[in-house]
C-alpha positions in Angstrom: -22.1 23.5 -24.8 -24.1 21.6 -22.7 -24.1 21.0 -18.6 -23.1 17.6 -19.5 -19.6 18.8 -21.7 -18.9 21.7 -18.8 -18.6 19.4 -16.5 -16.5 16.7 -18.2 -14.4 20.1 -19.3 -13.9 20.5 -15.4 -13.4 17.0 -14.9 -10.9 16.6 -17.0 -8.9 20.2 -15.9 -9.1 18.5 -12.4 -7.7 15.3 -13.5 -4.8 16.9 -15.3 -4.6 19.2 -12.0 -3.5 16.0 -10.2 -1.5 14.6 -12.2 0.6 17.2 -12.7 0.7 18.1 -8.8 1.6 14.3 -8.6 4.4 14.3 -11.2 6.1 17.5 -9.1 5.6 15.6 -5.7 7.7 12.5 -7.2 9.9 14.7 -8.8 10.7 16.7 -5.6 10.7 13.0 -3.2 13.6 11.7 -5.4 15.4 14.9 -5.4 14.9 15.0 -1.5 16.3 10.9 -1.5 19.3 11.9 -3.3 20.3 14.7 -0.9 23.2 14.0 1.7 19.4 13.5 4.3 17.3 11.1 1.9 18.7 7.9 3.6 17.0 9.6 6.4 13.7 10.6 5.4 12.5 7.3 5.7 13.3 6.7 9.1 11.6 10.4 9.8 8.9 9.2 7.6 8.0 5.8 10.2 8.3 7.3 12.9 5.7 10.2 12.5 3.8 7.7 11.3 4.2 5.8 14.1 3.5 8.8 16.4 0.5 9.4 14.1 -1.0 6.2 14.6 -0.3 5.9 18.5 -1.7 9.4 19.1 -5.3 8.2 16.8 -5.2 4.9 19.8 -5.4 7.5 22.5 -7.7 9.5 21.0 -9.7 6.5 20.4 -9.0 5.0 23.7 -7.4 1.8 22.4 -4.3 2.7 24.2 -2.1 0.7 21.7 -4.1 -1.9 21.1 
């Protein structure tokens, strides 16, 4: 096996890595959205990413710009 097939072996391990980490994020999101919370979660969501963002202008020193 060449260097070439080892590292589209790896490649392709990775790729199936991901997807399968993916599938199990969705899976656990739309459990979370059914719960008695979900209709929350995307208000939590906005608003950290809110905070996020305004923190990174400060940081920056845009200062909500």
């Amino acid at each position: 096996m060449g260097m070439q097939d080892k590292f589209n072996e790896a490649k392709d391990k990775v790729s199936d890595s991901a997807g399968d980490m993916k599938d199990k994020a969705e899976d656990l999101y739309n459990k979370a959205k059914e719960s008695p919370m979900g209709d929350k979660m995307d208000e939590y969501a906005d608003k950290a990413k809110d905070m996020a963002q305004d923190a990174l202008g400060k940081i920056k020193g845009d200062k909500g710009a």
